[in-house]
ROGU-539093 format. One line per field, with one value per residue (C-alpha): residue in three letters; residue number from 1; x, y, z. Coordinates in nm, 2 decimals. Example, Ala and Ser with C-alpha at 12.3 -4.5 7.8 and 13.67 -1.06 7.14 Angstrom:
# ROGU-539093
resn	[ala	ser]
resi	[1	2]
xx	[1.23	1.37]
yy	[-0.45	-0.11]
zz	[0.78	0.71]
# end
This chain:
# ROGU-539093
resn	[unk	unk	unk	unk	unk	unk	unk	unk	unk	unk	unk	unk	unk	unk	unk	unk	unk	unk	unk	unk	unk	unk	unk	unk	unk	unk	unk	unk	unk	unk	unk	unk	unk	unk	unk	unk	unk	unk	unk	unk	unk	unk	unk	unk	unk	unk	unk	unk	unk	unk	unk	unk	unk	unk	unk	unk	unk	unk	unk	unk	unk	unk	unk	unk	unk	unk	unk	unk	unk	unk	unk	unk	unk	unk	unk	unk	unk	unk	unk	unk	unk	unk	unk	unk	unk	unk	unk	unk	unk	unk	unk	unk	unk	unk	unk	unk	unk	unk	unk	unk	unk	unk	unk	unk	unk	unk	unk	unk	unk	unk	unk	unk	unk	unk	unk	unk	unk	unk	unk	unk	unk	unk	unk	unk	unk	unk	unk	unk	unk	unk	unk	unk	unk	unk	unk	unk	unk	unk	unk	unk	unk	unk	unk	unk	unk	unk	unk	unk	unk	unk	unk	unk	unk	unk	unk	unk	unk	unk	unk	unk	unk	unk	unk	unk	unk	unk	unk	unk	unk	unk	unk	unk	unk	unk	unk	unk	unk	unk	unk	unk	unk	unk	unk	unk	unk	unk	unk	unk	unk	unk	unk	unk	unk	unk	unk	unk	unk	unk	unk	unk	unk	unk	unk	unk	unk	unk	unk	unk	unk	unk	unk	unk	unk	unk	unk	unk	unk	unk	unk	unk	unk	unk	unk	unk	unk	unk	unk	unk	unk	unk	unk	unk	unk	unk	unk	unk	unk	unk	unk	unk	unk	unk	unk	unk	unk	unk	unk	unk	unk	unk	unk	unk	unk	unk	unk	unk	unk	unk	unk	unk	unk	unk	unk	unk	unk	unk	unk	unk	unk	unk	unk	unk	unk	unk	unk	unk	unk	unk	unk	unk	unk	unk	unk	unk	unk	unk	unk	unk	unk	unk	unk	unk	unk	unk	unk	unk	unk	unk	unk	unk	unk	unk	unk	unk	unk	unk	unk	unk	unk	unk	unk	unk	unk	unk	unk	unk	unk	unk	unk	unk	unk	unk	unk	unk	unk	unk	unk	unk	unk	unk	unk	unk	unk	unk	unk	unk	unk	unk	unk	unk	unk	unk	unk	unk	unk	unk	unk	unk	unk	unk	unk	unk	unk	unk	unk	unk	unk	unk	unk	unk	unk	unk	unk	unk	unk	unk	unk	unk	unk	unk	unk	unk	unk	unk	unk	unk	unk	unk	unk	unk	unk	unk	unk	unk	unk	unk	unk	unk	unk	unk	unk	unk	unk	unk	unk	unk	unk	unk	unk	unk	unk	unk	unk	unk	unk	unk	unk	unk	unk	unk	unk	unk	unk	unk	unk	unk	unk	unk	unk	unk	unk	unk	unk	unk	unk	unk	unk	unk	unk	unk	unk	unk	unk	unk	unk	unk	unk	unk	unk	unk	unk	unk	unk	unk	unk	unk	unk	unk	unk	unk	unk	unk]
resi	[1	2	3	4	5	6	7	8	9	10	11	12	13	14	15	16	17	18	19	20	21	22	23	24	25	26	27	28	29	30	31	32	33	34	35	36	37	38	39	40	41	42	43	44	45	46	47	48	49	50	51	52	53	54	55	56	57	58	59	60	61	62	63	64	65	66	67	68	69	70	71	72	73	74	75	76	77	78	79	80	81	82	83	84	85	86	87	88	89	90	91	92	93	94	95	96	97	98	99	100	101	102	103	104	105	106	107	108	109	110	111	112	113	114	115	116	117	118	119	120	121	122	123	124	125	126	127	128	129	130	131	132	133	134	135	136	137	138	139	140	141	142	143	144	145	146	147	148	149	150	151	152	153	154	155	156	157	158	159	160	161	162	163	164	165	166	167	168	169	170	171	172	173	174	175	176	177	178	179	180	181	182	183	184	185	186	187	188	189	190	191	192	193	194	195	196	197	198	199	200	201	202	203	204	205	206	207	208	209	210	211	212	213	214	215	216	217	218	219	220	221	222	223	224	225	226	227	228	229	230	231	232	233	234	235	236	237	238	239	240	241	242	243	244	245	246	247	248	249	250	251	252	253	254	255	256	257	258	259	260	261	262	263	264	265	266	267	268	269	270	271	272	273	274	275	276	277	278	279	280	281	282	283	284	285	286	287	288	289	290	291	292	293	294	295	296	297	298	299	300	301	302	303	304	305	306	307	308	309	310	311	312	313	314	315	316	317	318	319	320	321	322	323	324	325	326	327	328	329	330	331	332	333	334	335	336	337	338	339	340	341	342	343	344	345	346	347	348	349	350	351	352	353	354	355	356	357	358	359	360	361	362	363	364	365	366	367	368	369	370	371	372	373	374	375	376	377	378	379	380	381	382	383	384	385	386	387	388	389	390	391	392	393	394	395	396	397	398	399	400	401	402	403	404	405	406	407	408	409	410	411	412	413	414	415	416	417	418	419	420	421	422	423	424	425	426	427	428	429	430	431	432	433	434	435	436	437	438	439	440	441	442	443	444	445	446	447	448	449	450	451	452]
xx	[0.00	0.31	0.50	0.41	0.37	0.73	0.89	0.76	0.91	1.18	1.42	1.25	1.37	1.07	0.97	0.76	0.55	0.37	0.45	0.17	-0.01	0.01	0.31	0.50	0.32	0.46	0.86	0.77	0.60	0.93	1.17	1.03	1.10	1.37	1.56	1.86	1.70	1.74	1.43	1.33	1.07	0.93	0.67	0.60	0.65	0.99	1.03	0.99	1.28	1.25	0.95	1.03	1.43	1.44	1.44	1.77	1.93	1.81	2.17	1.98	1.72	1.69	1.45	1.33	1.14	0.96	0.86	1.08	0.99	0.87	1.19	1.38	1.09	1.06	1.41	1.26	1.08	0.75	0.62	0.38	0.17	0.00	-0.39	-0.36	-0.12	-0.30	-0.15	-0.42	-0.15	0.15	0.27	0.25	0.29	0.67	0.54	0.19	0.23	0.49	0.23	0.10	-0.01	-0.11	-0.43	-0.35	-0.06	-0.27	-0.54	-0.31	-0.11	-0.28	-0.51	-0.83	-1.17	-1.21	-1.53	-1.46	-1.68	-1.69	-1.94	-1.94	-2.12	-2.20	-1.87	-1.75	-2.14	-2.17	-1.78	-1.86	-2.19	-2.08	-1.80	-2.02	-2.28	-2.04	-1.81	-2.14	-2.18	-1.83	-1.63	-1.27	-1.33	-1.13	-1.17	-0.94	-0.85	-0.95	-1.18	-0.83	-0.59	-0.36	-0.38	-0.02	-0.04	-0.30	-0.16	0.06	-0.31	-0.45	-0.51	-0.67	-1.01	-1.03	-1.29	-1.12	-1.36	-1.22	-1.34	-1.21	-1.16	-1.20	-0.80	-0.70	-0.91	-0.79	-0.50	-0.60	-0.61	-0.77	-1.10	-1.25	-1.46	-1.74	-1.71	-1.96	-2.09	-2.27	-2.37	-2.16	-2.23	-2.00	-1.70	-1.31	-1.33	-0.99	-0.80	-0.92	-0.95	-1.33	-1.59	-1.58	-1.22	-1.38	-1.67	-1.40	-1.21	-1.50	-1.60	-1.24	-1.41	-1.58	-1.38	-1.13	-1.35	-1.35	-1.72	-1.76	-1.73	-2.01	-2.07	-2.35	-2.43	-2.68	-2.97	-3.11	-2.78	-2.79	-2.45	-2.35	-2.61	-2.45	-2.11	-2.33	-2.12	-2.19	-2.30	-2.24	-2.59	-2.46	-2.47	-2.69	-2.89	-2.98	-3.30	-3.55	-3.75	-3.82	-3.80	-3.49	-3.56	-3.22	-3.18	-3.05	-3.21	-3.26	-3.56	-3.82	-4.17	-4.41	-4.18	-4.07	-3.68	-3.72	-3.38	-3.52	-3.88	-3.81	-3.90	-3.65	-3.73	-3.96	-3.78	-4.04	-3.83	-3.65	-3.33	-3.03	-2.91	-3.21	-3.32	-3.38	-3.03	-2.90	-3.19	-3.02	-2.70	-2.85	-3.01	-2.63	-2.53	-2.86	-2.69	-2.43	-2.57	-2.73	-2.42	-2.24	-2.56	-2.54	-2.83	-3.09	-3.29	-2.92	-2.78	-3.12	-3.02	-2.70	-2.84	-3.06	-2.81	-2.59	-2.48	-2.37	-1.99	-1.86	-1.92	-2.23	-2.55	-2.43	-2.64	-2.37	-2.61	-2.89	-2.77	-3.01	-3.30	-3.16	-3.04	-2.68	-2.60	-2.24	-2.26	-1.88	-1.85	-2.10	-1.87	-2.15	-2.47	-2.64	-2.56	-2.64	-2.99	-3.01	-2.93	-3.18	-3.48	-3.36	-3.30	-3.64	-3.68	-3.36	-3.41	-3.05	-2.79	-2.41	-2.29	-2.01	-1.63	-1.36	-1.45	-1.42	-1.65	-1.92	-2.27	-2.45	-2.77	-2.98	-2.86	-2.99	-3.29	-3.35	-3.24	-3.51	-3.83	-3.73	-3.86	-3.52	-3.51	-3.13	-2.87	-2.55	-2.26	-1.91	-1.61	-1.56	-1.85	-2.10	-2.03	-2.24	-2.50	-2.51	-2.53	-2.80	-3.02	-3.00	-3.30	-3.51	-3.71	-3.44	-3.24	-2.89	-2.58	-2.19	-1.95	-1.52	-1.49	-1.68	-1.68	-1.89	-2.13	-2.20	-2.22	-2.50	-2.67	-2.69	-2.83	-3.09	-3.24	-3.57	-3.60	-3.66	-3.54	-3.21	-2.89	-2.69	-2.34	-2.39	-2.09	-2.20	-1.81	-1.47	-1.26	-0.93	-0.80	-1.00	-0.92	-0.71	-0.97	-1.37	-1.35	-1.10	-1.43	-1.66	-1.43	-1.39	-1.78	-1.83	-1.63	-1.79	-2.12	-2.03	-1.90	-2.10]
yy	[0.00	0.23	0.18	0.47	0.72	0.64	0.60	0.99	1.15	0.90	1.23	1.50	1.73	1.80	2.05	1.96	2.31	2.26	2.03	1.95	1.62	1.56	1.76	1.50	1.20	1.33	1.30	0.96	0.79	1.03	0.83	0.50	0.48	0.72	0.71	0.91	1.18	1.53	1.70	2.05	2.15	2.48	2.59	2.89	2.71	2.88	2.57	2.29	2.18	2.16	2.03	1.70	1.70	1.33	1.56	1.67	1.37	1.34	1.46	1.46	1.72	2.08	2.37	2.69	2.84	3.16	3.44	3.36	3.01	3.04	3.16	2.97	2.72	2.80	2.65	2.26	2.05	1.94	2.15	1.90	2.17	2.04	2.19	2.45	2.67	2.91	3.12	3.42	3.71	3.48	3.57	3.19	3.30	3.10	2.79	2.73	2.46	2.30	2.30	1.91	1.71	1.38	1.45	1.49	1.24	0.98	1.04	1.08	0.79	0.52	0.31	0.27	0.39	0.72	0.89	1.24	1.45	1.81	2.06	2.37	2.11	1.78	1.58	1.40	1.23	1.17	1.06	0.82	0.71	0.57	0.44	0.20	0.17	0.03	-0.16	-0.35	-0.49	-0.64	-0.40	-0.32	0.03	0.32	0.62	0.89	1.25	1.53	1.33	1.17	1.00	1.11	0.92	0.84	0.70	0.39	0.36	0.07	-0.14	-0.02	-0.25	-0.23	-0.38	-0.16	0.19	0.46	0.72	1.07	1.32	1.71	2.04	2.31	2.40	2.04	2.07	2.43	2.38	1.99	1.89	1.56	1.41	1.15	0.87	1.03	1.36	1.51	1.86	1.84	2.20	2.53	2.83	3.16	2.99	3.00	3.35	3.46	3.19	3.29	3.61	3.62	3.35	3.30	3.18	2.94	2.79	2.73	2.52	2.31	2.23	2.04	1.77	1.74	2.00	1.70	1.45	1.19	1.12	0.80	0.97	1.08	1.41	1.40	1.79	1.99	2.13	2.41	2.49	2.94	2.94	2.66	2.79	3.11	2.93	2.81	2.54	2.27	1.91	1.63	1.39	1.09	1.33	1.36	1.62	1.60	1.82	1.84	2.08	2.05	1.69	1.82	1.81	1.62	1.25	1.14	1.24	1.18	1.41	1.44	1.40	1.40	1.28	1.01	0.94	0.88	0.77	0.87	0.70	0.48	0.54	0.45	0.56	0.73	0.97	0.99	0.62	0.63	0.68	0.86	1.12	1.45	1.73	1.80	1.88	1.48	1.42	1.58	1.46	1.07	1.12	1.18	0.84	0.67	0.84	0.63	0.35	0.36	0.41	0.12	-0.08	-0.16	-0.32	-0.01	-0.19	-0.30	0.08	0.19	-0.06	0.10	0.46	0.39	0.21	0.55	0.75	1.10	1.20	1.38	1.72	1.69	1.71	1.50	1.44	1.48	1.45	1.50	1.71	1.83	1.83	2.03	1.84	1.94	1.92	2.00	2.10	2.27	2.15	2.41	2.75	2.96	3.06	2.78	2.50	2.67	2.77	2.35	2.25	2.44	2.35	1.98	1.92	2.14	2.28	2.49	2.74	2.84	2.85	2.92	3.11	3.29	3.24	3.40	3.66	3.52	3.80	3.58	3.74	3.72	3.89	3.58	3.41	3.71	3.71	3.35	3.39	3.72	3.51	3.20	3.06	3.05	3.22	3.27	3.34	3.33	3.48	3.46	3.67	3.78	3.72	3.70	4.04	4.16	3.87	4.07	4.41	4.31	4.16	4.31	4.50	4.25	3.97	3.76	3.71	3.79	3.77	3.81	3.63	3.61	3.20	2.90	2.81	3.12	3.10	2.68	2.82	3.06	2.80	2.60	2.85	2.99	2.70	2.59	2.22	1.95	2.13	2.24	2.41	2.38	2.50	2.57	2.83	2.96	3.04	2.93	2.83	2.92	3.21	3.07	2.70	2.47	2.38	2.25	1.98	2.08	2.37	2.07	1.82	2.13	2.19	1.86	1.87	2.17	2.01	1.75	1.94	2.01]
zz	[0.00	0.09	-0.21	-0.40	-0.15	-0.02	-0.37	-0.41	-0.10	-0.12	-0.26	-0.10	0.08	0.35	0.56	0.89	0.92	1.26	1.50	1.69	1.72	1.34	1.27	1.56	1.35	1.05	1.20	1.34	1.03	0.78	1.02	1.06	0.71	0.61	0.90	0.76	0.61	0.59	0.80	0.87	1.12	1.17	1.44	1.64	1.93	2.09	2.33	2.11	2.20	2.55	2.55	2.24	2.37	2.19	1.88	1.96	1.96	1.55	1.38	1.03	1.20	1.12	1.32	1.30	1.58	1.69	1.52	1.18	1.17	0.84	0.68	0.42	0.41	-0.02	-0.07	0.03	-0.19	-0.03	0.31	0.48	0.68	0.94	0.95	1.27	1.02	0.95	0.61	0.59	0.66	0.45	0.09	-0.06	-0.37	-0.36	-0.18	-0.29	-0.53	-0.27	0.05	0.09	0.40	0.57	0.40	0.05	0.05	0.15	-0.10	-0.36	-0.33	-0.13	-0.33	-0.08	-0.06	0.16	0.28	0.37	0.65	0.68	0.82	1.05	1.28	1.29	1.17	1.48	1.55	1.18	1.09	1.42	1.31	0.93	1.10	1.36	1.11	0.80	1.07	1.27	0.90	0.88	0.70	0.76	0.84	1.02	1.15	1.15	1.08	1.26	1.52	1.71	1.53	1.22	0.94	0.96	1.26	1.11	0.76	0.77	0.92	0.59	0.33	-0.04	0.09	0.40	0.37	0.55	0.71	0.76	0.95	0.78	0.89	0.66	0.78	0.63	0.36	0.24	-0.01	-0.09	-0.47	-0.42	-0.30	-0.15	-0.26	-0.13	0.01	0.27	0.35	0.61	0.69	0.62	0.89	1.00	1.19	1.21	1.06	1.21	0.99	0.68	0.48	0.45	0.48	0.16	0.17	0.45	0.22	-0.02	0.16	0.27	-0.10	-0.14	-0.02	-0.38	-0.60	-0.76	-0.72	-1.07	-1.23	-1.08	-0.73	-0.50	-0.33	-0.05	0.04	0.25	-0.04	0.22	0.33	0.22	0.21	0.05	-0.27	-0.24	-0.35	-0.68	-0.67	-1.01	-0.86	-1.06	-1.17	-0.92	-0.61	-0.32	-0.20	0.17	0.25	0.60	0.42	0.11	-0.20	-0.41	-0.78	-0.83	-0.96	-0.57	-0.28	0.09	0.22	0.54	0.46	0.69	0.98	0.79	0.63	0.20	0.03	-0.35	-0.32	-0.04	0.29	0.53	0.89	1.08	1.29	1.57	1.69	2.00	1.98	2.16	1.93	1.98	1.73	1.39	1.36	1.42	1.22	0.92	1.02	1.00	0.66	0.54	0.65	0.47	0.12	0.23	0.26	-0.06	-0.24	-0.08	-0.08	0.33	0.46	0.53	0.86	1.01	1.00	1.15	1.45	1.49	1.47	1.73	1.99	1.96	2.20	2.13	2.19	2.48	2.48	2.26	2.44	2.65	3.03	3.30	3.57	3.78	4.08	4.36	4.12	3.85	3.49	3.36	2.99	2.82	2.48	2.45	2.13	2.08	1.92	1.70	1.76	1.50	1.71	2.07	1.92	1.82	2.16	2.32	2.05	2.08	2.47	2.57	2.95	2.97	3.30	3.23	2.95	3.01	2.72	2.56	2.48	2.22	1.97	1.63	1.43	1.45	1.41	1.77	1.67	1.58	1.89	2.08	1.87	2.00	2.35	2.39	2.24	2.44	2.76	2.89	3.22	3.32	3.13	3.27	2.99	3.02	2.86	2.53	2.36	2.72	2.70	2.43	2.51	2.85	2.68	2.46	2.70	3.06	3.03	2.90	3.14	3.17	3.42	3.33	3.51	3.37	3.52	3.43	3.52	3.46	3.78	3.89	3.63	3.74	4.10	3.99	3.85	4.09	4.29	4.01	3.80	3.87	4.03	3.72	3.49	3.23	3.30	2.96	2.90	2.50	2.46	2.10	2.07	2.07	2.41	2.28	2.50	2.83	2.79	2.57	2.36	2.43	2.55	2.88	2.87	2.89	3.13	3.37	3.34	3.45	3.73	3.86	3.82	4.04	4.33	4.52]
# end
């Protein structure tokens, strides 16, 4: 399976840009098989060094760090940028057609069949979903990507009968010049807008998915997505249309109609069964994995079984607890306003919502819209964006408080929500600045739940 993809970096000269969790897979998978090779890595990270010191024991091993990490990186062959880099403010005019990754690599030169998720929201649950639903019918399937592992890290277990699903972040999706098998787009709303140069720039990237894709391929996308038919983007007569509102007039469709699941003319599910995963927005999320099914003609009544023995992901809807009367939910995968406004429609009797986090640009008023014509009582908002939720909303009939920490705003709650009813921590914005990243928001959360 590797023989192509090593025979072309075989006389490379490489450079490692970003050496986080896929940057250090990268170094590991280059030496494993060219252990003698010239290597450069650049990061911003000033202490790499100290904090990977095995790397300076490599003699064949190059760095640049800091603030000029990026100089000289034109002179090398192939720059394998790992997806946190962003490139906005960068003149790539010299290194353009030299940027690659784990991503494109892979598709380019391994010879297996890839489905490929991306969305604003939705791709870890849906990613995770065709990936129990294909392997409880006895394929060889994996998983990887964005979600947890790098697709270096599983590529030797790959083989030529195996279906690799990969879940796709618009940042490793943004200079990619191949495909997958079938690509996925699940939904496409204002996000990451301090990476890229407009939101345009953003929606781009998301449509690599299905840009290179050959004839044969299959692209399943979102037909009521706005933003996606503002791209006017030119679909291909084997793709899917995925609508909850309306029956595309398309030759493949999945579509609700009157509460019930049709894949083209067949109905497939009722969605008023029980299941695990709540609101219209998993609803669209599971009639995506039904296109797949029908393309890789998997048993229909056998995915429905695994749909409906799913449990959502941390950090997604997810029930922490009953404590003292009052129900806790973390949603800190939540970062814009779309998916904190499905939260609340889908869990029902929230007395209190924790919101807010970093500033990203992204437009509040809808959310505020929302949050004034709901029956939410408290609303508890935290720094940067809490502030404007605050602002907007302190003279309505809500009761709202601004707090700096998370731990404040769970002690409030605790104090103000009703008995039998909701507190939910949907942030409707990005940790980064308070926290790590969501889900130390939503482990922390948790923990201050349960203190009592």
């Amino acid at each position: 399976m590797l023989r192509k993809l090593l025979k072309y970096l075989e006389n490379k000269e490489i450079v490692i840009l970003g050496f986080g969790v896929e940057g250090e897979s990268t170094y590991k998978f280059l030496r494993k098989h060219f252990p003698n090779k010239k290597l450069f890595i650049a990061d911003m990270n000033i202490n790499l060094l100290q904090n990977k010191p095995e790397l300076t024991d490599d003699i064949n091993l190059e760095v640049s760090l800091g603030d000029s990490y990026l100089n000289g990186i034109e002179e090398y062959d192939l720059i394998l940028k790992a997806p946190g880099i962003s490139l906005k403010d960068i003149d790539i005019s010299k290194i353009k057609d030299k940027i690659s990754s784990q991503l494109e690599l892979f598709l380019e030169f391994i010879d297996v069949f890839t489905i490929g998720v991306t969305g604003t929201k939705g791709k870890s649950t849906t990613s995770s979903l065709i990936y129990k639903v294909l392997e409880e019918q006895g394929k060889d399937t994996f998983l990887l990507g964005n979600i947890g592992e790098p697709i270096f890290n599983d590529i030797d277990n790959i083989n030529e009968k195996s279906i690799v699903v990969l879940e796709l972040s618009s940042h490793a999706l943004e200079y990619v010049k191949k495909s997958p098998n079938i690509g996925i787009i699940l939904d496409v709303f204002e996000e990451h807008l301090d990476y890229y140069k407009s939101f345009e720039k953003y929606i781009e990237a998301k449509f690599n998915v299905a840009k290179f894709q050959k004839e044969n391929n299959f692209f399943i996308y979102n037909y009521d997505n706005i933003n996606m038919k503002k791209f006017n983007y030119t679909y291909k007569e084997n793709d899917y249309a995925v609508s909850i509102s309306s029956i595309p007039n398309v030759k493949n469709k999945i579509y609700l109609k009157n509460n019930f699941i049709y894949c083209n003319n067949k109905e497939i599910m009722s969605i008023d069964e029980e299941m695990n995963l709540k609101g219209l927005h998993n609803i669209n999320n599971i009639m995506f994995i039904f296109a797949v099914c029908d393309i890789l003609n998997i048993d229909f009544d056998k995915a429905i079984l695994s749909i409906k023995n799913f449990k959502p992901l941390e950090h997604r809807m997810e029930f922490v607890g009953n404590i003292n009367g009052i129900y806790f939910y973390n949603d800190s995968i939540a970062t814009i306003p779309e998916a904190t406004i499905n939260a609340i429609s889908a869990i029902k009797n929230v007395n209190t919502l924790i919101v807010g986090g970093k500033d990203r640009g992204v437009n509040l008023s809808k959310l505020i819209e929302f949050l004034k014509n709901s029956d939410i009582e408290n609303i508890i908002c935290l720094p940067k964006t809490g502030e404007y939720i605050y602002d907007a909303l302190k003279l309505s009939n809500k009761n709202v408080e601004y707090v700096e920490k998370l731990e404040n705003a769970v002690e409030i709650a605790k104090k103000v929500t009703k008995k039998n009813m909701v507190c939910l921590l949907s942030p409707a914005a990005s940790s980064y600045g308070y926290f790590k990243n969501f889900e130390e928001r939503g482990r922390l959360f948790k923990e201050y739940v349960k203190n009592r």
